[in-house]
C-alpha positions in Angstrom: 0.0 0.0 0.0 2.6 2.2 -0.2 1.8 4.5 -3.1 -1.5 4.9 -1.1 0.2 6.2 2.3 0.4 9.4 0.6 -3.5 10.0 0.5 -5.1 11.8 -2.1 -3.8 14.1 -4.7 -6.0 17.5 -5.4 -7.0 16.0 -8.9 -8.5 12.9 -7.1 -10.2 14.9 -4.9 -11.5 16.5 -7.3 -12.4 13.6 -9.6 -14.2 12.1 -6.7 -16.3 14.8 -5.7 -17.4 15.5 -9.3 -18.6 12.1 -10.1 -18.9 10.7 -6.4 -16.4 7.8 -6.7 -12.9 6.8 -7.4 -10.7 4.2 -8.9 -7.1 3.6 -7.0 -5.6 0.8 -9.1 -2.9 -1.3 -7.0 -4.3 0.4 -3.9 -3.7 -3.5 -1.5 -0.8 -5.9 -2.7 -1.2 -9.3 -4.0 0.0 -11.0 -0.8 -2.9 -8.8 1.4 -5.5 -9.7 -1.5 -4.4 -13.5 -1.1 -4.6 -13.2 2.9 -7.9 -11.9 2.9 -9.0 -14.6 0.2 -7.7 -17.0 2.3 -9.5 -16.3 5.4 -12.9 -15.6 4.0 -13.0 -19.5 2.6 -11.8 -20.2 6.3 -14.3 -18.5 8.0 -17.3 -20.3 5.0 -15.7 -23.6 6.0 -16.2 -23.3 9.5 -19.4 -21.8 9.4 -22.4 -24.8 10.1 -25.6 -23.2 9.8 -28.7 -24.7 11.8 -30.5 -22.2 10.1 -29.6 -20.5 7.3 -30.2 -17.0 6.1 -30.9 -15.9 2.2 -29.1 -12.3 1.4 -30.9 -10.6 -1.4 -31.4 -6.5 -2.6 -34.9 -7.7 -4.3 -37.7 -7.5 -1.3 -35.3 -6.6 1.1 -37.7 -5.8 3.9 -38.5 -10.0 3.9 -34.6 -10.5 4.4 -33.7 -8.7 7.7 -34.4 -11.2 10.3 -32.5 -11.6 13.7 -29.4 -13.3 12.3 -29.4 -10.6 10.3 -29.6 -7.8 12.6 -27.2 -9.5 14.7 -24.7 -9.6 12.2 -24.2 -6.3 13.0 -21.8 -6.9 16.1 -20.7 -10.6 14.4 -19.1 -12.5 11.9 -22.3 -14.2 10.2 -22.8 -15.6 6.5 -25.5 -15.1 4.1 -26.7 -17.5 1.4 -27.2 -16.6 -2.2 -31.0 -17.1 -3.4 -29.4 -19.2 -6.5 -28.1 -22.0 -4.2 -31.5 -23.7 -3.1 -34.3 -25.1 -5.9 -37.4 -24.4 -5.6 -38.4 -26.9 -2.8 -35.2 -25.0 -0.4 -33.0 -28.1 -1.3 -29.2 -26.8 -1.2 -27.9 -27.6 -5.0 -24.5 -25.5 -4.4 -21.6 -26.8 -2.4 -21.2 -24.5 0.9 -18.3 -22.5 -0.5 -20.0 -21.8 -3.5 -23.4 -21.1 -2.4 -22.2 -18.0 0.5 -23.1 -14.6 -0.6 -21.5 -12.9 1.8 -19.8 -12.6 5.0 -20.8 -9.6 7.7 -21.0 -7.1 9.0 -18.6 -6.8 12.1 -15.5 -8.3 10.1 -13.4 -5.0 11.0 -13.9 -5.8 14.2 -13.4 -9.6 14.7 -11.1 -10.7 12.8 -7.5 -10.0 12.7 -7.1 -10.0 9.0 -9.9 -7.7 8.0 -9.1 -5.3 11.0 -5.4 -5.0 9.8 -6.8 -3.7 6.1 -9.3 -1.8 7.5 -6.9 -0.3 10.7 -4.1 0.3 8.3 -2.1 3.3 7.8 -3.0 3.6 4.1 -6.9 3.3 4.8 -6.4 5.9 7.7 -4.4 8.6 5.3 -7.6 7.9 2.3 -9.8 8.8 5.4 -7.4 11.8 6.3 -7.6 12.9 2.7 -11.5 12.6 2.2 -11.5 14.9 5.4 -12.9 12.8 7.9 -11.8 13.5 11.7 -13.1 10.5 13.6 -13.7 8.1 11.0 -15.4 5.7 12.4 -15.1 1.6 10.2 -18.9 0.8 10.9 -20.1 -2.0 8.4 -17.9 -4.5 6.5 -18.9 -7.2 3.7 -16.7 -9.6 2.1 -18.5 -10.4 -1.4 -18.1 -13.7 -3.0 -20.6 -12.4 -6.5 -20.6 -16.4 -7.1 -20.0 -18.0 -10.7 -23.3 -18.4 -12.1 -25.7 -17.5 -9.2 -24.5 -14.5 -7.5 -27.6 -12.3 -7.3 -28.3 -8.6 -8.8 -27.8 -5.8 -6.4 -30.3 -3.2 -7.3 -29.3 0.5 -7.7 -29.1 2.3 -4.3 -27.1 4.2 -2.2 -24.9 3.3 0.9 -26.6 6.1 2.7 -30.2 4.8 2.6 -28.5 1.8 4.6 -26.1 3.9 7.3 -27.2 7.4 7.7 -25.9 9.9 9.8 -27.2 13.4 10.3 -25.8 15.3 8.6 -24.5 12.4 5.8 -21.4 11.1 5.8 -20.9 7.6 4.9 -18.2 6.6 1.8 -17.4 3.2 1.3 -13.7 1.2 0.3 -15.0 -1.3 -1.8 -11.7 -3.6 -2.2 -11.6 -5.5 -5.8 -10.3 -9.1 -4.3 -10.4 -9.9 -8.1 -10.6 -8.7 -11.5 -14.2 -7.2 -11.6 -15.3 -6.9 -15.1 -18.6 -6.8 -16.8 -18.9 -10.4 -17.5 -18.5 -11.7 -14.0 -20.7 -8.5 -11.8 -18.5 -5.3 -11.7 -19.9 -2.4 -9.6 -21.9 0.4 -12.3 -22.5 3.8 -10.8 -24.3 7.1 -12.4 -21.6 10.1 -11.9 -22.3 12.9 -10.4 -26.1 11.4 -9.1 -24.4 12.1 -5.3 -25.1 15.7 -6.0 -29.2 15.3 -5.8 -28.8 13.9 -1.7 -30.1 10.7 -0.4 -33.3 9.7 -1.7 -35.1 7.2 0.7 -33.7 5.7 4.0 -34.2 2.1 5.1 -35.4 2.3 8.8 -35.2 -0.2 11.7 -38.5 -0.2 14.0 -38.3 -0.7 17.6 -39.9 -3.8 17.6 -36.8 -4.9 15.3 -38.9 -4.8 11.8 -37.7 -2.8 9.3 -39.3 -0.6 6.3 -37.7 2.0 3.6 -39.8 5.7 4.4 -40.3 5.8 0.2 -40.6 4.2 -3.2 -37.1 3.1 -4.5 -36.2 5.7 -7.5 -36.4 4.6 -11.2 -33.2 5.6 -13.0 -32.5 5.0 -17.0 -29.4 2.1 -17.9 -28.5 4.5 -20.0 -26.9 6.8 -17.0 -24.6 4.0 -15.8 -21.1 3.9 -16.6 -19.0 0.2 -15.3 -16.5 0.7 -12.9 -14.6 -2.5 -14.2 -11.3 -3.1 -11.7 -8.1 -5.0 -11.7 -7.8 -6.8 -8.3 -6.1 -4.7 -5.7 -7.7 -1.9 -6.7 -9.5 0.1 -4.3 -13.0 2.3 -5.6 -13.9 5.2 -2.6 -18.0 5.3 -3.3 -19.6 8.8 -1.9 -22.7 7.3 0.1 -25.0 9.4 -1.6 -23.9 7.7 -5.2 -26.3 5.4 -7.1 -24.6 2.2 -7.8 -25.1 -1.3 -8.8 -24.1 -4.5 -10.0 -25.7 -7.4 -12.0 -25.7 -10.7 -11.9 -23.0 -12.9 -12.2 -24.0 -15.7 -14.7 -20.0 -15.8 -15.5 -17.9 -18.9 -14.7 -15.5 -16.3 -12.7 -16.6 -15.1 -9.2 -15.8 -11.6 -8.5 -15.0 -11.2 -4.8 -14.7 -8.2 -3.1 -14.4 -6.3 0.4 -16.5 -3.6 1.6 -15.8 -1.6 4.3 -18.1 1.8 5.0 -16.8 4.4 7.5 -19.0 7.5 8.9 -17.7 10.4 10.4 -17.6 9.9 14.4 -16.7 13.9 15.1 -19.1 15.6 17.6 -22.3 16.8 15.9 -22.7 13.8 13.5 -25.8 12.1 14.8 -26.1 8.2 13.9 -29.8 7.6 14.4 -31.7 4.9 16.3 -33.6 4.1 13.1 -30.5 2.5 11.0 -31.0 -1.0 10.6 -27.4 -1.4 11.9 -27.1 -1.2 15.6 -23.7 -1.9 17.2 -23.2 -3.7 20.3 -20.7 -1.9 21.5 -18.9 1.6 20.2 -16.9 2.1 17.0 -13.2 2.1 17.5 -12.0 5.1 15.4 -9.0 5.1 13.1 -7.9 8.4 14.5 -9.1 11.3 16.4 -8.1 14.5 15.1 -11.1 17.1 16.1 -8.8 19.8 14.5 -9.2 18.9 11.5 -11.9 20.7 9.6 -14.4 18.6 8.2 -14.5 18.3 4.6 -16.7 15.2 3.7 -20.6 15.4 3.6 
């Protein structure tokens, strides 16, 4: 990571708040990438579900159930809607039937937390402006061969909101990410317009968006295809997808999204996402004059 130490460059800065994201090509070494490969498929093998939990971005309100919400101070994984037939059968073998891993990864584990607690993650989050960034969510992303599911357009901050906004996510290309196998597709400069609908947790634990989802035309999607190691910062206010996966390549990726911790950044009851136990910043420089939004 050491080209990344440096932080960002006034032209990437500016590129990223035009269009409300940013490539950093060879942003995590091989060796890091193969670590963090290596420990997800750990972490599948081990896992023995006595239930198990379907992830999907279509009728998401019918996916958040404890295990879910739980997730949020834990280590739990998800199953992709293509690994069970019609009668709930399993037809994929465990390590290829795991959408994802989450959502405390960051936390738990000491090869996610070293990415995500690293010196190069911490000058990005310098850079961006943040002063008491605060790692709050993290996903590791398998995008299987052949089954791994559509994620509709949204934005990050509909998910993890803070008053005022101030979520951006370091979504970590653990392989190539192309078109063919379910690269990430985002509409520049639609961060501008604000966060559209927010996804709200209940106090009796269910959960409903406050609004329609928003229509938006193909045609305004551009791909964001990656070499592996790459890094691509996502403003959480940025519409973003990614399709389906009906490659014979997976496409795994890591996803870690950071809010701003600084006093007067409010982090709502009503997020689905409700830690057990405070964030651990990556720094805590109140000096610093805030910058992201």
């Amino acid at each position: 990571m050491g080209l990344a130490m440096r932080g960002l460059s006034p032209e990437q800065l500016a590129q990223y708040e035009r269009d409300g994201f940013l490539v950093l090509p060879n942003f995590t070494a091989q060796e890091e990438v193969d670590a963090m490969r290596k420990r997800a498929g750990e972490i599948v093998d081990a896992f023995e579900p006595s239930t198990f939990t379907v992830f999907s971005t279509k009728g998401q309100e019918q996916h958040i159930d404890r295990y879910f919400l739980d997730s949020a101070g834990g280590v739990g994984c998800f199953f992709e809607e293509g690994a069970f037939d019609a009668e709930g059968r399993q037809i994929k073998p465990k390590a290829l039937a795991i959408n994802k891993i989450g959502h405390a990864m960051h936390d738990l584990d000491p090869v996610f937390h070293a990415w995500c607690y690293s010196e190069a993650v911490a000058a990005l989050s310098r850079s961006l402006g943040f002063r008491r960034p605060l790692p709050t969510q993290s996903m590791y992303i398998f995008k299987q061969p052949g089954i791994g599911g559509e994620v509709v357009p949204h934005q990050d901050s509909t998910f993890l909101y803070t008053s005022p906004p101030s979520v951006i996510g370091y979504w970590l290309a653990l392989e190539d990410a192309t078109k063919l196998n379910g690269c990430l597709w985002a509409i520049p400069g639609s961060h501008k317009a604000g966060v559209q609908r927010r996804f709200l947790r209940r106090p009796d634990d269910t959960t409903h968006f406050d609004g329609a989802a928003p229509t938006y035309s193909d045609a305004d999607f551009v791909p964001l295809e990656v070499a592996s190691g790459s890094l691509v910062l996502l403003h959480g206010a940025l519409v973003h997808r990614s399709e389906e996966n009906r490659s014979p390549r997976s496409r795994h990726a890591f996803t870690l999204h950071v809010l701003e911790g600084a006093p007067g950044i409010e982090y709502p009851a009503t997020n689905w996402l409700q830690r057990p136990a405070p964030a651990v910043p990556l720094y805590d420089e109140p000096e610093r004059a805030q910058e992201c939004a």
